[in-house]
VEXTI-191999 format. One record per atom (N, C-alpha, C): residue in one letter; y, x, z; residue number from 1. Coordinates in steps of 0.02 Angstrom, whole numbers, plus 32768, in hexadecimal, padded with zeros to 4 digits. Atoms other than C-alpha are relative to their C-alpha. Layout:
BEGIN
PT  r     Y     X     Z    k
PT  A     Y     X     Z  NUM
...
END
This chain:
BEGIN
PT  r     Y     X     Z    k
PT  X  8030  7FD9  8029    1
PT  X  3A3D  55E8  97D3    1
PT  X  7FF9  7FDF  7FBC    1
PT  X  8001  800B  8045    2
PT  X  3A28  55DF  9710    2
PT  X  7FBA  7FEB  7FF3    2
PT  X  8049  801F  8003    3
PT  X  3983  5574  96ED    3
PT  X  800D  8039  7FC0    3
PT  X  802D  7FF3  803C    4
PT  X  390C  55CB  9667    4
PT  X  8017  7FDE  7FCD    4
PT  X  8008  8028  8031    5
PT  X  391B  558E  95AE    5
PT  X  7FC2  7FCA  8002    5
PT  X  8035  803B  8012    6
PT  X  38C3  54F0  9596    6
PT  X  7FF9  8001  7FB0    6
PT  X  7FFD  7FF8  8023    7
PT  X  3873  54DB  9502    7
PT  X  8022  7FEC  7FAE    7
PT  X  7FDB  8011  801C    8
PT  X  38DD  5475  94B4    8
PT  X  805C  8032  7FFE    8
PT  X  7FBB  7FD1  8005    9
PT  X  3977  54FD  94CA    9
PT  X  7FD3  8038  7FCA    9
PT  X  8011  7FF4  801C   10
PT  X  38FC  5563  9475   10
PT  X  7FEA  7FED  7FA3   10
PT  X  7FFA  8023  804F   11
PT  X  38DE  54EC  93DD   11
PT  X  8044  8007  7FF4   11
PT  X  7FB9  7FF2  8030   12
PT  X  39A3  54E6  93C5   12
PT  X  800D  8046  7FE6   12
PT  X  7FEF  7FD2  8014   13
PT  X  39A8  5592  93C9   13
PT  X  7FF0  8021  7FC8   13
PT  X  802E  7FDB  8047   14
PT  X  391F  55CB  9365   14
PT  X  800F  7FDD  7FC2   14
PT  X  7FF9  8014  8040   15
PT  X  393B  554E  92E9   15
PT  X  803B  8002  7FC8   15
PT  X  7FC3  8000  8026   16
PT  X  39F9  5574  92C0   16
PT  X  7FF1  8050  7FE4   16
PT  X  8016  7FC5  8009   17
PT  X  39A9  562B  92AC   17
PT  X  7FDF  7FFF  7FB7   17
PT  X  8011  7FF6  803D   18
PT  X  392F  55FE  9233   18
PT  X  802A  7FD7  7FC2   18
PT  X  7FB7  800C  8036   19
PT  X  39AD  55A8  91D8   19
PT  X  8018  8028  7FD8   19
PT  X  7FED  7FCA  8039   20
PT  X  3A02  563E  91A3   20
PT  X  7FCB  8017  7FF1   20
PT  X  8024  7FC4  8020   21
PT  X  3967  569A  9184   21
PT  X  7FF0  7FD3  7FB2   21
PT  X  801C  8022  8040   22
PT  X  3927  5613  910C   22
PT  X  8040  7FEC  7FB8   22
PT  X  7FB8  7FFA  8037   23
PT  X  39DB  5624  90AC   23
PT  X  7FEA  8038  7FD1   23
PT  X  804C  7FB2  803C   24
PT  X  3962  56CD  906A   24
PT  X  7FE5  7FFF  8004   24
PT  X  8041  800F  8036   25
PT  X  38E9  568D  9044   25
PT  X  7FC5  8008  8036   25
PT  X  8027  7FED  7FCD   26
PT  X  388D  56A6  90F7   26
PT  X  7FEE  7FAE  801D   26
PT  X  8015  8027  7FF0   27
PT  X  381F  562C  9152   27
PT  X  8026  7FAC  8000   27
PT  X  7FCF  8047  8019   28
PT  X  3873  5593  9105   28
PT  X  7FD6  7FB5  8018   28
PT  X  8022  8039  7FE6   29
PT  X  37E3  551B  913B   29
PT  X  7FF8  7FF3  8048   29
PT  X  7FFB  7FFD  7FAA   30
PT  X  37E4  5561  91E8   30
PT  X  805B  7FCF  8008   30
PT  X  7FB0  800E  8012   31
PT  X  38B6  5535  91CF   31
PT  X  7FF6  7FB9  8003   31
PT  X  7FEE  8042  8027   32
PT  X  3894  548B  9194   32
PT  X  7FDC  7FC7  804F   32
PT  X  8012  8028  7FC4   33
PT  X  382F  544D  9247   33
PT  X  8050  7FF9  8030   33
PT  X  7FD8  802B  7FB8   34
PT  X  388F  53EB  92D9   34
PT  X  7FF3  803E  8025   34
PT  X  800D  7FE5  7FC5   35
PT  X  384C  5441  9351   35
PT  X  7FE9  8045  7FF8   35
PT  X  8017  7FC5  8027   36
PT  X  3824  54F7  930F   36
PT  X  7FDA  802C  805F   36
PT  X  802C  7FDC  7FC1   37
PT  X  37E1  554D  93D0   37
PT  X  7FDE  7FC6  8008   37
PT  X  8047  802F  7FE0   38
PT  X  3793  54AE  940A   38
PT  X  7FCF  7FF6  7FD4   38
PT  X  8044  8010  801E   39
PT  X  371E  548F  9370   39
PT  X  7FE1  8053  7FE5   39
PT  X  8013  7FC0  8002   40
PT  X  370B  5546  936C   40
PT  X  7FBF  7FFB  803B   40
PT  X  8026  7FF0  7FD4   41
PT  X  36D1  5545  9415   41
PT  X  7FBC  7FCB  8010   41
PT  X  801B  801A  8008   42
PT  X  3673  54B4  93EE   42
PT  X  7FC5  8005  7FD6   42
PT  X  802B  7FF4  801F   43
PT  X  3610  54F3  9371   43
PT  X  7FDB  8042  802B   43
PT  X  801F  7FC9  7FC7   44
PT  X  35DB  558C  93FD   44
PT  X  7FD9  7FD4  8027   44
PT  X  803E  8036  7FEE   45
PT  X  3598  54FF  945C   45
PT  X  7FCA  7FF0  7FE5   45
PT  X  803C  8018  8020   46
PT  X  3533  54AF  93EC   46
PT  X  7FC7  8038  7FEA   46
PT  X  803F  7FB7  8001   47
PT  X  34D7  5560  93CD   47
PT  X  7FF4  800B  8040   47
PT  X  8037  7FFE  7FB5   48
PT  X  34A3  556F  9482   48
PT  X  7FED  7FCE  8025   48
PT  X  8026  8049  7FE0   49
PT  X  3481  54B7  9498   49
PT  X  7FB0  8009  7FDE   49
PT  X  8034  7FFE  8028   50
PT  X  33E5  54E5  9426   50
PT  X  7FE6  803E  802D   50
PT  X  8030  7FD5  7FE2   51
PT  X  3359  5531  9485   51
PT  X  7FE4  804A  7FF5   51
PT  X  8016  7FC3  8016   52
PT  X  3319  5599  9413   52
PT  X  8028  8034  7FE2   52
PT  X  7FCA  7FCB  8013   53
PT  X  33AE  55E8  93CB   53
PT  X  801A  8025  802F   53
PT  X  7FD1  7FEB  7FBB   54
PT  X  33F7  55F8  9478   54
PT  X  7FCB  804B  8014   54
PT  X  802A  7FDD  7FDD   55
PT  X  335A  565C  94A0   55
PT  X  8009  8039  7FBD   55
PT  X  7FF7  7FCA  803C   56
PT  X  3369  56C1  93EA   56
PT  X  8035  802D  8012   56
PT  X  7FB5  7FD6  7FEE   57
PT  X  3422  56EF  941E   57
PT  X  7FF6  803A  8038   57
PT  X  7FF9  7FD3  7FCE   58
PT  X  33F7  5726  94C9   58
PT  X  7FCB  8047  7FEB   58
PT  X  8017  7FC6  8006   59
PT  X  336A  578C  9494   59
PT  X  8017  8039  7FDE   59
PT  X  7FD9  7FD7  8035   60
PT  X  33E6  57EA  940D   60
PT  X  802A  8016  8030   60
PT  X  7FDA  7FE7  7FD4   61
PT  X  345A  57F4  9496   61
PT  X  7FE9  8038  802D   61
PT  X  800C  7FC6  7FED   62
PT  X  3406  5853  94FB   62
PT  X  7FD5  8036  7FF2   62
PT  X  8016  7FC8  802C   63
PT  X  33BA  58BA  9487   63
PT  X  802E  8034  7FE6   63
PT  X  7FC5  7FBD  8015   64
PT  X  3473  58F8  9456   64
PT  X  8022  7FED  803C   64
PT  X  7FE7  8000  7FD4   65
PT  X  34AE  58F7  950F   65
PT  X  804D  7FFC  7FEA   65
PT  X  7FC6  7FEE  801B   66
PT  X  354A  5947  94C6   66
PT  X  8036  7FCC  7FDC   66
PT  X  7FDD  802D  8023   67
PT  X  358B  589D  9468   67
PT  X  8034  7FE5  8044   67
PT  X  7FDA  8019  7FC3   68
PT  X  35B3  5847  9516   68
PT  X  8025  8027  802A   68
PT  X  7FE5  7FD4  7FD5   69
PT  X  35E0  58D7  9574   69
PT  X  8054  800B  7FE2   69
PT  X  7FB7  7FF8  8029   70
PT  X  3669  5901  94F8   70
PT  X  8039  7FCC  8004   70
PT  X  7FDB  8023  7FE4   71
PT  X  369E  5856  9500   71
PT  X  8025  7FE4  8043   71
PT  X  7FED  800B  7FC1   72
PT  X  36B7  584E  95A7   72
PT  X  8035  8022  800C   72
PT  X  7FD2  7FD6  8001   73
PT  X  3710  58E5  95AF   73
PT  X  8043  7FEF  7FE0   73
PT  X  7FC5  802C  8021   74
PT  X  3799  58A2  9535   74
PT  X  801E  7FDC  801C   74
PT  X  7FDE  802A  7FEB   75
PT  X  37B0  5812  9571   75
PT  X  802D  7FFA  804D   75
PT  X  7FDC  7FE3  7FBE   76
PT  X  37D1  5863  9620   76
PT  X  8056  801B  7FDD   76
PT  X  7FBF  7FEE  8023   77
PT  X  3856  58C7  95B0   77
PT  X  803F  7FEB  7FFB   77
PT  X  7FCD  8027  8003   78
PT  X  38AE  5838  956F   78
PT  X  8012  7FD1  8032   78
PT  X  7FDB  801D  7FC3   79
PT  X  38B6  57E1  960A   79
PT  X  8042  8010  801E   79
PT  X  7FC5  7FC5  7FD4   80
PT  X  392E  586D  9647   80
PT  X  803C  800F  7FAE   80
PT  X  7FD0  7FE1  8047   81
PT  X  3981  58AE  9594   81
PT  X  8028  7FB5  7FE7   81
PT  X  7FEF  803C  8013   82
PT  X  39A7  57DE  9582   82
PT  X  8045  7FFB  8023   82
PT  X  7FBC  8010  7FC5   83
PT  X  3A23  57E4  9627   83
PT  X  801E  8034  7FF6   83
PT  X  7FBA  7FCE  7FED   84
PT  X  3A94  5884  95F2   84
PT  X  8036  7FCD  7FEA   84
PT  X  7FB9  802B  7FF0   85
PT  X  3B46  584C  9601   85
PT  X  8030  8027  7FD2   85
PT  X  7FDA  7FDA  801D   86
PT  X  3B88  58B5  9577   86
PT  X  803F  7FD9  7FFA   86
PT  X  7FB2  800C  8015   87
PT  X  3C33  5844  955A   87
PT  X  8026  8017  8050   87
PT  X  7FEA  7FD9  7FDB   88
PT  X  3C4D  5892  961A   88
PT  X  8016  8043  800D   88
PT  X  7FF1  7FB7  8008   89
PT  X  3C67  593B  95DC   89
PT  X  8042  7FFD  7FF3   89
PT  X  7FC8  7FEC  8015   90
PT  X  3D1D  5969  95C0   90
PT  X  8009  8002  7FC2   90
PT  X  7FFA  7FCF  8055   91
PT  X  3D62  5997  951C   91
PT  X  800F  8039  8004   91
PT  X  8019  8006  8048   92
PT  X  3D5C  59F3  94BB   92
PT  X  7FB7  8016  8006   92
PT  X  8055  7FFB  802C   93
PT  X  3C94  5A05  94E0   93
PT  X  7FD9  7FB9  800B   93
PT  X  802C  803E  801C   94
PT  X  3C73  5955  94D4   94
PT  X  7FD5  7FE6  7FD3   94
PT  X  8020  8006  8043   95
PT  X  3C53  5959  941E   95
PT  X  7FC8  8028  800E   95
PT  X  8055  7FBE  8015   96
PT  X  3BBF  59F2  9437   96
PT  X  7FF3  7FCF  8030   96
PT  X  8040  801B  7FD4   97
PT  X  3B7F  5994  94DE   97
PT  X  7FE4  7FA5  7FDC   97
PT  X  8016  803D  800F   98
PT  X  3B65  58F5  9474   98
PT  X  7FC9  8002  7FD5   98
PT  X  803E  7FEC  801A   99
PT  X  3B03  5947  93F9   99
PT  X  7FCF  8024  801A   99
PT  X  8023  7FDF  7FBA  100
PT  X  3ABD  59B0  9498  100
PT  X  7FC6  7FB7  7FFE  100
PT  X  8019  8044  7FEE  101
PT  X  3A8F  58EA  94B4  101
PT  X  7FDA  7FEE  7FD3  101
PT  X  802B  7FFE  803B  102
PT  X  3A46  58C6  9406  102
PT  X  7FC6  8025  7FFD  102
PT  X  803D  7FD8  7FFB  103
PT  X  39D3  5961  9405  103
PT  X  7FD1  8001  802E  103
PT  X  8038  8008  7FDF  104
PT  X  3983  5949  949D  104
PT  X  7FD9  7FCF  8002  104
PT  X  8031  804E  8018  105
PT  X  3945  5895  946F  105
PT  X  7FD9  800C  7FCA  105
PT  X  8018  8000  8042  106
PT  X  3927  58BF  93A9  106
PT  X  7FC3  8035  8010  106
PT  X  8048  7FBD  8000  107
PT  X  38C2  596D  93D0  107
PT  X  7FCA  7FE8  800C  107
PT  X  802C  7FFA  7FF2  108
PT  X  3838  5952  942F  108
PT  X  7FD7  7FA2  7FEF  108
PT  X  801C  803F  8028  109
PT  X  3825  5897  93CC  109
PT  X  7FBC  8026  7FD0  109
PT  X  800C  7FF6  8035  110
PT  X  3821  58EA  9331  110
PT  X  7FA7  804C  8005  110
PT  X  803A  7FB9  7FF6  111
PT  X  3799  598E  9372  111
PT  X  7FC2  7FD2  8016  111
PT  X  801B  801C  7FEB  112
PT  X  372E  590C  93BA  112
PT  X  7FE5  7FD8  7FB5  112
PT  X  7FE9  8039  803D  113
PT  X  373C  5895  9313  113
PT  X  7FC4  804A  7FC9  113
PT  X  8030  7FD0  8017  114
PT  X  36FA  594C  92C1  114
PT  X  7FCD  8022  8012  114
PT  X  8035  7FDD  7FE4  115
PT  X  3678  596C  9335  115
PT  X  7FCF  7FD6  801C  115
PT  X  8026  8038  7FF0  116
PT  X  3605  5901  93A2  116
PT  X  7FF5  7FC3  7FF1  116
PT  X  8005  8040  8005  117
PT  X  3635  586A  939E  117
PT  X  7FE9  7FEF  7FA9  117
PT  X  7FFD  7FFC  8061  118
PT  X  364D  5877  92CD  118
PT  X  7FB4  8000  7FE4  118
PT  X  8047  801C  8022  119
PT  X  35AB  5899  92B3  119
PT  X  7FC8  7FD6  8026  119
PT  X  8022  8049  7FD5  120
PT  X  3557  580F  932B  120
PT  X  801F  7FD9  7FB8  120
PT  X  7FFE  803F  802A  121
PT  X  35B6  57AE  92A7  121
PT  X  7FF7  8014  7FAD  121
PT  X  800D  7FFB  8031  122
PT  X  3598  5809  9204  122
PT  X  7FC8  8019  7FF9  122
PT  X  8041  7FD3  801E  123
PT  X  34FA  587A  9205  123
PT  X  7FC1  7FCC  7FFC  123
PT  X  803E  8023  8010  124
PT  X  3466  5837  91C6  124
PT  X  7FD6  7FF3  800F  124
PT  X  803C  8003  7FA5  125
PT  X  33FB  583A  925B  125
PT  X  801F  7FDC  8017  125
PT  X  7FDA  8035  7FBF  126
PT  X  346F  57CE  92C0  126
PT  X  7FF2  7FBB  7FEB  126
PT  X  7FE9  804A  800D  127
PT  X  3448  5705  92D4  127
PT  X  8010  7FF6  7FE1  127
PT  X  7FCB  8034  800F  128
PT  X  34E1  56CC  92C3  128
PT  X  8004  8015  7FAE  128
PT  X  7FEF  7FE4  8029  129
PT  X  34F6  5730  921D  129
PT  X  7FC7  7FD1  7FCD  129
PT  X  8040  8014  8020  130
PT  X  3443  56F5  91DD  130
PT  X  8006  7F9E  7FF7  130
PT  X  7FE4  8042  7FDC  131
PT  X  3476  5635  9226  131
PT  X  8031  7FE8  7FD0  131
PT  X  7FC9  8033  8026  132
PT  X  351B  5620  91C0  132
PT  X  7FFD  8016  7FBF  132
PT  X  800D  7FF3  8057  133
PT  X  34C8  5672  910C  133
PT  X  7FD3  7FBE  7FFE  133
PT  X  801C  8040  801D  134
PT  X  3468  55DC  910E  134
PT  X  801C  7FBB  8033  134
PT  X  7FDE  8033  7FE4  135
PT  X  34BF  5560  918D  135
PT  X  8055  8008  800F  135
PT  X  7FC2  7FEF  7FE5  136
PT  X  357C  557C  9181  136
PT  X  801D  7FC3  7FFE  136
PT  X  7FD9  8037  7FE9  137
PT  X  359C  54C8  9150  137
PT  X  8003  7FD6  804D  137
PT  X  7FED  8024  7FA4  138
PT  X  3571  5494  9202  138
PT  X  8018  802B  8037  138
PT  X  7FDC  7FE2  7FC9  139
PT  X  35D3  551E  9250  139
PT  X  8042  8024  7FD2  139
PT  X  7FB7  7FF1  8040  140
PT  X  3670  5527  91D2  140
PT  X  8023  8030  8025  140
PT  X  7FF0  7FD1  7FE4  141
PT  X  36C7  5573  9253  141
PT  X  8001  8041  7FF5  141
PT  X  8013  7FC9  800B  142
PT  X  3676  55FE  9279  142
PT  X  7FEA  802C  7FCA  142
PT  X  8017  7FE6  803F  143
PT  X  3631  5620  91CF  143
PT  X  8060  800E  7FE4  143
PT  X  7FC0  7FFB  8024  144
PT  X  3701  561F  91A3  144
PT  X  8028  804B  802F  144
PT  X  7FFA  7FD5  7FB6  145
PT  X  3712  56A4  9249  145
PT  X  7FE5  804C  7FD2  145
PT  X  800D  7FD9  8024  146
PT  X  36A1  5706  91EB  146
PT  X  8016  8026  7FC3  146
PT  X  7FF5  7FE5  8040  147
PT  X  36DA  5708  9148  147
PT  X  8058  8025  8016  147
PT  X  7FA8  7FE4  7FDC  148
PT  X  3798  5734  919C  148
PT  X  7FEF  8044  7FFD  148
PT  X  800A  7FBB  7FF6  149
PT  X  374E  57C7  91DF  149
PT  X  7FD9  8028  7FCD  149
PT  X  800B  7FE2  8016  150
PT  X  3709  57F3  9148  150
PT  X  801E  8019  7FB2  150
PT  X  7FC1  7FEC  8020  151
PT  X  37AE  57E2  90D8  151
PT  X  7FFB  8038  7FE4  151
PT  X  7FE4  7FC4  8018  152
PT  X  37E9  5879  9087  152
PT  X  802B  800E  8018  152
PT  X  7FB7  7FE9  7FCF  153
PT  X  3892  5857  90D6  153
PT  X  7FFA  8012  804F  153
PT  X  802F  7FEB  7FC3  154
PT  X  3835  5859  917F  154
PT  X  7FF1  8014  8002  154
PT  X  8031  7FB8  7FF1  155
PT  X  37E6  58E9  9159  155
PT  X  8022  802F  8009  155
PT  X  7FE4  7FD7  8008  156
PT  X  3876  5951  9131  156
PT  X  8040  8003  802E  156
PT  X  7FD4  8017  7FB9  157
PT  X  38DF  5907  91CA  157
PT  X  7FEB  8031  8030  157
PT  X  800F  7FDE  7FBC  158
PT  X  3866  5934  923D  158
PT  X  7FE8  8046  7FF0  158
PT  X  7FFD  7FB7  7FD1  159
PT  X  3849  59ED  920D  159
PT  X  8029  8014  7FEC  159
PT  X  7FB9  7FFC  7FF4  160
PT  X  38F6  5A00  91F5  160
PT  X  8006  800F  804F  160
PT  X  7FDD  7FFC  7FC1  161
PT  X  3916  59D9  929D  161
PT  X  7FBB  802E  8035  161
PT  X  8047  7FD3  7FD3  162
PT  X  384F  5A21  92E3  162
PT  X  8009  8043  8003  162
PT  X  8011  7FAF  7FFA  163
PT  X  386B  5AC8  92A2  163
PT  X  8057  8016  800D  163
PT  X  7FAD  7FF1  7FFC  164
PT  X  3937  5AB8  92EA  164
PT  X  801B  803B  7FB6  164
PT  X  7FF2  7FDE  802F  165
PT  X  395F  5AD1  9231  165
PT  X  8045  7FC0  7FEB  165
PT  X  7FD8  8038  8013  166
PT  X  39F1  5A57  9235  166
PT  X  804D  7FF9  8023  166
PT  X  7FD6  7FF1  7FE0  167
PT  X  3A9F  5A3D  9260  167
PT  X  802A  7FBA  7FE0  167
PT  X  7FD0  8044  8012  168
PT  X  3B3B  59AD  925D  168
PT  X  804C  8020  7FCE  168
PT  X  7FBB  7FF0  803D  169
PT  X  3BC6  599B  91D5  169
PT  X  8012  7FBB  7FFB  169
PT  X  7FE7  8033  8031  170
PT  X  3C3A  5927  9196  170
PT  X  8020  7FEE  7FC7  170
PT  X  7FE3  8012  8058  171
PT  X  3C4C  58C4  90FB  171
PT  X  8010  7FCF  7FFA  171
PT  X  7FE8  803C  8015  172
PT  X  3CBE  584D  90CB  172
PT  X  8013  7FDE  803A  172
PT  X  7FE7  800F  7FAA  173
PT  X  3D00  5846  9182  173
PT  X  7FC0  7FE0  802D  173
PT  X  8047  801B  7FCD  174
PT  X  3C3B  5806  91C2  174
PT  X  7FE0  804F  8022  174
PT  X  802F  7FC6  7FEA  175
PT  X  3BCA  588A  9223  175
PT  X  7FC5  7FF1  7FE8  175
PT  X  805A  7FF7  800E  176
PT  X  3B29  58BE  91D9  176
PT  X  7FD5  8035  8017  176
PT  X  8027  7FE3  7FFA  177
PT  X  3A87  5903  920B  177
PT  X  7FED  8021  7FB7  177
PT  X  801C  7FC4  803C  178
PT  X  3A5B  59A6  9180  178
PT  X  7FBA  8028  8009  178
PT  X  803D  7FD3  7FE6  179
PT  X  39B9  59E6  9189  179
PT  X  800E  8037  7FBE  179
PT  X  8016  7FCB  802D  180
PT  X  3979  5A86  912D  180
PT  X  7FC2  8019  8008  180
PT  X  804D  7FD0  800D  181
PT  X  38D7  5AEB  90EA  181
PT  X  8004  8030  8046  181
PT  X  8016  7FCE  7FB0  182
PT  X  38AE  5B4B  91A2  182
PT  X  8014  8049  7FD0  182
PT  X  7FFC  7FB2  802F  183
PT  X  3895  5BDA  910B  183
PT  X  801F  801E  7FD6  183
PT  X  7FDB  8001  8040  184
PT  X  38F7  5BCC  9080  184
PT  X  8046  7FF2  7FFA  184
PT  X  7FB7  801C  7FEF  185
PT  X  3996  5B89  90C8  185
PT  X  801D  7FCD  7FDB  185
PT  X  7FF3  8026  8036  186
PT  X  398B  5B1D  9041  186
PT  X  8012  7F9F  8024  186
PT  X  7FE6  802F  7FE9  187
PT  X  39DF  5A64  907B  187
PT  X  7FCC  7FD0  7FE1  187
PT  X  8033  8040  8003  188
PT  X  3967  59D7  907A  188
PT  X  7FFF  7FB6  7FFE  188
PT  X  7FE7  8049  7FF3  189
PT  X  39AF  5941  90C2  189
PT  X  803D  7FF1  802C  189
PT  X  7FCE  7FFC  7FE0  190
PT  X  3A4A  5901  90F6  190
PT  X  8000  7FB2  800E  190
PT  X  8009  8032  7FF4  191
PT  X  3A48  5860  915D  191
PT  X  802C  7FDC  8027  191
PT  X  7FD6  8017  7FD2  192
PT  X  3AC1  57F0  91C1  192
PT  X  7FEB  8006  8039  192
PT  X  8014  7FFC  7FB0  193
PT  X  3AC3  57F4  9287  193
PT  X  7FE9  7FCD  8003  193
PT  X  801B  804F  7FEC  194
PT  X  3A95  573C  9283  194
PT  X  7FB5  800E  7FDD  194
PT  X  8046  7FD6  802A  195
PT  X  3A02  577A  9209  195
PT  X  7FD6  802A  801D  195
PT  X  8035  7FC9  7FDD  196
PT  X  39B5  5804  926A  196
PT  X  8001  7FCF  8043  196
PT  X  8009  8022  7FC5  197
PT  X  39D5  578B  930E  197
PT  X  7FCE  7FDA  7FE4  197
PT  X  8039  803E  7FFD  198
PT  X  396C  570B  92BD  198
PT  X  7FC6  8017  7FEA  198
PT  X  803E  7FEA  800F  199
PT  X  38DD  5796  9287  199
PT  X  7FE3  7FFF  8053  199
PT  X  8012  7FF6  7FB6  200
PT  X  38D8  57C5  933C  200
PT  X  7FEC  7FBC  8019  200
PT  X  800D  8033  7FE9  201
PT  X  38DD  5706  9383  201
PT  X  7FBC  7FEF  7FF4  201
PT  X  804D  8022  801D  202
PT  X  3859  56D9  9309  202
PT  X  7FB5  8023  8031  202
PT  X  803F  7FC4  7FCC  203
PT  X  37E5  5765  9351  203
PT  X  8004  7FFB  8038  203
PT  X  7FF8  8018  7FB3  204
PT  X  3818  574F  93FE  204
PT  X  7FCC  7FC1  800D  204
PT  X  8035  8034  7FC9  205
PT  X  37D8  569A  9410  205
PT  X  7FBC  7FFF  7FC6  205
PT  X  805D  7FEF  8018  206
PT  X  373C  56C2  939D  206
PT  X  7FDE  8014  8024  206
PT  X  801B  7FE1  7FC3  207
PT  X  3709  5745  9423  207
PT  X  7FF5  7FC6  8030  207
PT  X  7FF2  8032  7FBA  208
PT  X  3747  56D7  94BE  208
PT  X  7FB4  7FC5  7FEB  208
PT  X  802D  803D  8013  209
PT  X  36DC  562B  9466  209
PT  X  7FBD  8030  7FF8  209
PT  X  8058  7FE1  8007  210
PT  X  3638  56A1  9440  210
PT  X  7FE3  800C  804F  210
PT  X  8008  7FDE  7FC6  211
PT  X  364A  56EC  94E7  211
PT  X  7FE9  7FC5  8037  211
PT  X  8012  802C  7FD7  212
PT  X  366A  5651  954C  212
PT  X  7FD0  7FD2  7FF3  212
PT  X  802D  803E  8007  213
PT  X  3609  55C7  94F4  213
PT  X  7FC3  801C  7FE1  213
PT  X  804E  7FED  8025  214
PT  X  3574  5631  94A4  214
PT  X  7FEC  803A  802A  214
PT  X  8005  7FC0  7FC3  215
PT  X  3561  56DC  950A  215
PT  X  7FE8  7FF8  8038  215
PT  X  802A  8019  7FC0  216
PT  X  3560  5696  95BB  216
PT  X  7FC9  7FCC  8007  216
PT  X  8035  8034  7FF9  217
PT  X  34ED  560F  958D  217
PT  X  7FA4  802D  7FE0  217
PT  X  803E  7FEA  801B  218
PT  X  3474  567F  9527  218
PT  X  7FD4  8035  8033  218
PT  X  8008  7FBB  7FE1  219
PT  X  347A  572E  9598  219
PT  X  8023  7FFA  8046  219
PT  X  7FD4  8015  7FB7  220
PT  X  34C3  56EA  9648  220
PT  X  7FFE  8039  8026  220
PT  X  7FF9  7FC2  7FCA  221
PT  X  3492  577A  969F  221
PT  X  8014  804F  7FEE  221
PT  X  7FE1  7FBD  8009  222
PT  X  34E7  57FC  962F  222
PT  X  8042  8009  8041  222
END
């Protein structure tokens, strides 16, 4: 049997991820840590080691039921959409079941990223939101989590791919992710596969670290 990622398979991963992202100009301080999930998830700790925040969170939590629930749901998702076996497909539909493989990880990141979870971390009512406008140097991290997801190029990734307004091409013999205007058809952003993998990653263990180290400690009995 295949042990779980530890979180050190996780730091290599994530961190060769934000690597490329911070080549544009994306979370370059997140990029620049050792350990990019563990002091992530470290800084989720230290917000529910604190009594009273822990108790702020939960009460927000279950005031928007809907934040955790969603996450849960997801993460059920990618449990399953993580193990397809697309290089087991035959050719010639290997190539579609790989991006078959891509979309079902990136989607329901990126709809999640624009919906619940997103605003737990941007709207102006939320904690954490209120927490890292005046404390982000002691949660760099997450205050760098935030600002990711609130990019421009991250914006136009994910409703590219939210409102399935997007499709693959190649240039210069690489494959890229193309988004477009949902309305206008108008082309928006065009990003490497290693690039849109490392928007998704990033967001992945943001969720996962809120979920596991701040969530179950604040709202245990969602």
């Amino acid at each position: 049997m295949t042990s779980a990622p530890q979180p050190t398979d996780k730091d290599e991963l994530l961190g060769q991820l934000l690597q490329v992202l911070a080549a544009r100009g994306l979370a370059r301080r997140w990029a620049d840590s050792a350990s990019p999930y563990s002091e992530l998830a470290s800084e989720c700790r230290l917000l529910s080691a604190d009594p009273p925040l822990r108790r702020e969170f939960g009460d927000y939590l279950r005031a928007n039921p809907i934040i955790q629930q969603t996450v849960h749901s997801l993460l059920s998702h990618l449990m399953m959409a993580s193990h397809g076996r697309w290089h087991d497909v035959p050719f010639p539909g290997r190539l579609i079941a790989r991006h078959g493989s891509m979309i079902g990880r990136w989607l329901p990141t990126f709809l999640i990223i624009d919906g619940p979870l997103g605003r737990f971390l941007r709207r102006s009512d939320s904690p954490l939101n209120v927490l890292l406008r005046t404390q982000h140097a002691r949660y760099p991290l997450l205050a760098q989590a935030r600002d990711l997801f609130n990019h421009d190029l991250f914006r136009r990734v994910r409703n590219g791919v939210g409102h399935w307004s997007f499709t693959f091409e190649h240039q210069d013999s690489a494959e890229q992710l193309v988004c477009f205007d949902w309305d206008s058809g108008e082309r928006t952003a065009a990003i490497s596969i290693l690039e849109a993998e490392g928007l998704h990653v990033a967001s992945f263990c943001t969720i996962e670290c809120l979920d596991h180290e701040l969530f179950n400690h604040a709202n245990p009995s969602a």
